[in-house]
C-alpha positions, 0 to 999 in steps of 0.5 A, spaced: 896 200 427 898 195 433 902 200 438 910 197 438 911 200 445 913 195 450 909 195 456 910 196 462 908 197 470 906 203 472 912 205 477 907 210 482 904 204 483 910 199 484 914 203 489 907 206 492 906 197 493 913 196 495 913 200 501 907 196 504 907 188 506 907 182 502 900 181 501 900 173 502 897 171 495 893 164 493 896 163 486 891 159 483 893 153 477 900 156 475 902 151 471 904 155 464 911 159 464 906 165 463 903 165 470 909 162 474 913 168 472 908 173 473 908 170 481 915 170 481 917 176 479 910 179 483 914 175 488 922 178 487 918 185 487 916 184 494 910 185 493 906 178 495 908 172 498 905 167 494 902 161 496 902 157 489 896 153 488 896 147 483 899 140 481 905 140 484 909 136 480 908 141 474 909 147 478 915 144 481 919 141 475 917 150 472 919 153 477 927 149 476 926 152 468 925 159 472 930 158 476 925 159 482 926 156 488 920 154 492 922 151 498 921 156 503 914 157 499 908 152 501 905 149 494 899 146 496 897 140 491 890 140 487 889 136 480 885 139 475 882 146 475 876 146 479 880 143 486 885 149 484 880 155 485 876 151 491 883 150 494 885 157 494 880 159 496 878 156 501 885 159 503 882 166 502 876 165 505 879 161 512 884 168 513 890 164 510 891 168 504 890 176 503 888 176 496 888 171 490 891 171 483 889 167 477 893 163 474 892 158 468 884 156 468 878 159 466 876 166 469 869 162 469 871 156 474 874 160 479 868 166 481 865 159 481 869 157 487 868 165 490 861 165 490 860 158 493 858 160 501 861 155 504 868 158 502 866 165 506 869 169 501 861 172 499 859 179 502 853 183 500 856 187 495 855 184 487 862 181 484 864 186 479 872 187 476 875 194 474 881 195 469 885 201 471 889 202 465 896 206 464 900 207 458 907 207 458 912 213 461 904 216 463 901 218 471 895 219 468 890 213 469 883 210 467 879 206 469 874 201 466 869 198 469 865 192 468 869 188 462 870 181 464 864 178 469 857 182 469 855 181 461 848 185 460 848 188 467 841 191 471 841 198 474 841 194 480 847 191 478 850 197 475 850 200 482 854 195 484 859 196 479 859 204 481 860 203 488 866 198 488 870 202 483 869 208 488 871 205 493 878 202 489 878 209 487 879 211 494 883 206 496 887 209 490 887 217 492 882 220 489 877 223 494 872 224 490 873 221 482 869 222 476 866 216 474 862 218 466 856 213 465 857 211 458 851 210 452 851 211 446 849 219 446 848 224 452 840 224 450 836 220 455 833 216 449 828 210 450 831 207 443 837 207 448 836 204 454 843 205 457 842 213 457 836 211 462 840 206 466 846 212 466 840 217 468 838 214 474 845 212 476 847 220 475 840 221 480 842 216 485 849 220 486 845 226 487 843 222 493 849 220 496 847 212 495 852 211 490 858 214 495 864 219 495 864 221 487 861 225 482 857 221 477 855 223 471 851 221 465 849 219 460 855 221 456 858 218 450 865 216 450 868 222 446 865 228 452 867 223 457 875 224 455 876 230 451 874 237 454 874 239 446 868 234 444 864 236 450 866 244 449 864 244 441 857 240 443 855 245 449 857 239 455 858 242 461 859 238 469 866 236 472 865 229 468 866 232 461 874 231 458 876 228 465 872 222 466 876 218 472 872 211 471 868 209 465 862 205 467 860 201 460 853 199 458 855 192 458 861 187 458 862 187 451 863 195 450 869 195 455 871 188 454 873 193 446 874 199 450 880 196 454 883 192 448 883 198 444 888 201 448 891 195 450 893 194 442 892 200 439 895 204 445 900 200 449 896 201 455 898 196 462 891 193 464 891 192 471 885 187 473 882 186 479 875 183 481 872 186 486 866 185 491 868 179 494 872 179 501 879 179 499 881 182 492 882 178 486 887 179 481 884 178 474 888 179 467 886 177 461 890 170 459 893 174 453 896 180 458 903 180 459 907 179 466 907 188 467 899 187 467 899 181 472 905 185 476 901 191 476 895 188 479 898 184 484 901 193 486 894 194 485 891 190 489 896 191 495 894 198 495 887 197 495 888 191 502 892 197 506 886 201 504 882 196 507 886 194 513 886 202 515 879 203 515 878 197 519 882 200 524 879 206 523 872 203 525 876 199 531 
């Protein structure tokens, strides 16, 4: 049942990044062939120039084994995992680095050191992390939201994670995306509380407080993508069978959700953390350098958004 078709970065979004700056990136703890080769080809792509995080000694003796010459990059030197987050992110947080790209440590060790005041990196917003998977030879995209960081999120929480996956979604084209609040049933249900959760988000929307979107749930997973599912059990809305962003009730529904189509599929998961100053491109640590590269296209995207809505502001 594993699909046997290679992944691959989706090329709208490759060349849509190409034709933007490098986007200067903390590479932090490259010190595995996977996430050294992730950096040099997001750098050989020319989408980010990477400022590589780690054990000197260790990157430098790889980047030979690549065949990657590192001497007009800075590599900064930090002795385990935890001095490799700090670091990059303090070159994050001090305005010497646009964005941050994990490398080989623990997802843990690293939004520990995003969260630290001191770094500057915080804003008001809960950090939350998007998939935004694509299957291979397809423009259609989905995105899934939240998978890595907010395990049994609140509806406070929940708006949090709706918001920053608009917001992506935005910086991606989409002027007004369908985001399906995901339970186990469409009935509001006390014996579900996800139902209620997606209730009351779905109510907020109405409000405005949520953003540019239209938001409806709850919705199971078969009315959220298929027309015909939400047709045969009498589901209307402009949500039903095209669903933009899923938001999952917890992190274990979307962490099965994405490896679904990862394995079963073929999808490109690309990651990022969102909420923080700066975005962070986050994989998981078995996902191949397409994703990584992905990511680093996604995130260059979401920087140009960002950049042009603050001079808008200016």
């Amino acid at each position: 049942m594993l699909s046997t078709l290679a992944p691959e970065c989706p090329a709208f979004w490759l060349d849509r990044a190409k034709a933007l700056p490098r986007v200067v990136t903390a590479v932090v703890n490259p010190v595995n062939p996977l996430s050294l080769s992730s950096a040099k080809r997001a750098c050989d792509e020319g989408l980010i120039e990477p400022v590589l995080v780690g054990d000197q000694l260790k990157i430098r003796s790889l980047a030979e084994e690549l065949d990657w010459d590192l001497q007009d990059l800075r590599v900064l030197h930090a002795s385990d995992e935890q001095q490799c987050a700090e670091v990059a992110c303090m070159q994050a947080g001090g305005g010497s680095a646009e964005a941050i790209m994990k490398g080989h440590l623990h997802t843990d060790t690293l939004l520990r050191a995003v969260l630290k005041r001191e770094v500057g990196l915080r804003t008001a917003s809960r950090l939350s992390h998007v998939f935004h998977m694509t299957l291979p030879g397809s423009d259609k995209a989905l995105s899934i939201t939240d998978a890595v960081i907010n395990v049994q999120p609140t509806i406070i929480d929940k708006i949090h994670i709706a918001r920053n996956a608009i917001e992506m979604m935005h910086a991606l084209g989409y002027e007004k995306p369908r985001m399906a609040v995901l339970s186990g049933t469409e009935e509001v249900t006390r014996s579900m509380p996800s139902s209620q959760d997606a209730a009351e988000l779905a109510k907020l929307a109405v409000l405005g407080i949520l953003g540019e979107a239209c938001i409806e749930g709850p919705l199971a997973f078969d009315n959220a993508v298929s027309l015909e599912a939400a047709r045969i059990k009498g589901i209307g809305g402009e949500v039903a069978g095209n669903a933009d962003i899923l938001l999952v009730p917890n992190l274990e529904a979307g962490n099965f959700l994405f490896k679904q189509m990862v394995y079963f599929m073929g999808a490109t998961a690309a990651g990022l953390v969102l909420g923080a100053r700066v975005p962070i491109m986050l994989t998981s640590r078995a996902d191949p350098v397409e994703a990584r590269l992905a990511s680093c296209a996604l995130a260059s995207i979401v920087i140009d958004h960002n950049r042009r809505a603050r001079r808008r502001v200016a």
